[in-house]
C-alpha positions in Angstrom: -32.2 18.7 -19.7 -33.6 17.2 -23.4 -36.0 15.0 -23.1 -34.3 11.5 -24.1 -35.6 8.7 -26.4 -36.6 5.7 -25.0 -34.3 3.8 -26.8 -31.6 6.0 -25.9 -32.3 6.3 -22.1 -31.8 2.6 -22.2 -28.4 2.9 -23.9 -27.3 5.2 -21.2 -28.8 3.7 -18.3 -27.0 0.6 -19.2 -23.9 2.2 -20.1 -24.1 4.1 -16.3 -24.8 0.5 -14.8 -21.8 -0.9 -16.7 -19.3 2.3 -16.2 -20.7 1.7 -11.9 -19.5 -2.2 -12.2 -15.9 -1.1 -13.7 -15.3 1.1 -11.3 -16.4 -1.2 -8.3 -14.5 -3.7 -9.8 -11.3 -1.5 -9.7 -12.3 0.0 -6.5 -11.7 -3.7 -5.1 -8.7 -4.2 -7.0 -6.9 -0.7 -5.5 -8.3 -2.2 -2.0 -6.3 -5.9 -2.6 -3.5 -4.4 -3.7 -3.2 -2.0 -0.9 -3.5 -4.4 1.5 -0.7 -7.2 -0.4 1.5 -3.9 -0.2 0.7 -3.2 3.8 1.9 -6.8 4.8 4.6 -6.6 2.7 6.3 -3.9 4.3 5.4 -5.1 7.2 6.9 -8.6 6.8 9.7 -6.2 5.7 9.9 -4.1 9.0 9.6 -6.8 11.1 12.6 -8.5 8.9 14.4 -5.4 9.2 13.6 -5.0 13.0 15.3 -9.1 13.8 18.2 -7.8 12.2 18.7 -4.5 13.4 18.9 -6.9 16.7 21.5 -9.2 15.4 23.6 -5.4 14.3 23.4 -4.1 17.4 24.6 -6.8 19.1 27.7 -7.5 17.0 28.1 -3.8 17.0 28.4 -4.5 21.6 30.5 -7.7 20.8 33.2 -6.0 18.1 33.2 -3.0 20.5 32.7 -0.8 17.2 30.2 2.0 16.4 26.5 1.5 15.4 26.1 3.4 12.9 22.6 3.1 12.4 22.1 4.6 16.1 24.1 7.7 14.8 21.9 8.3 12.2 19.2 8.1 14.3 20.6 10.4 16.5 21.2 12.8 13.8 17.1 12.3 12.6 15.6 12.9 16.4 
């Protein structure tokens, strides 16, 4: 490795410190994002689950086929 100027070891060891700060800084970003994605889907599963209840049930009532439970069927 060349021996570096002071001037310019400074430039670069400041550029490294700055280029480290970015990429924390993005690093936490991915992190919030991931996790306001997580309870997203699962306020969305849970949704899903309350009316895959209120389905089924009409599904008993009407005396008709489910078909979500023959899909499921056909994915097991």
């Amino acid at each position: 490795m060349t021996q570096l100027k002071s001037e310019d070891k400074s430039f670069y060891e400041t550029t490294q410190k700055e280029a480290k700060k970015k990429i924390e800084i993005i690093d936490a970003t991915i992190e919030e994002e991931l996790a306001r994605v997580k309870e997203k889907i699962n306020g969305l599963q849970e949704q899903k689950k309350a009316i895959r209840q209120i389905y089924d049930g009409a599904c008993v009532i009407l005396g008709v086929k489910n078909e979500f439970e023959e899909e499921e069927k056909s994915t097991v």
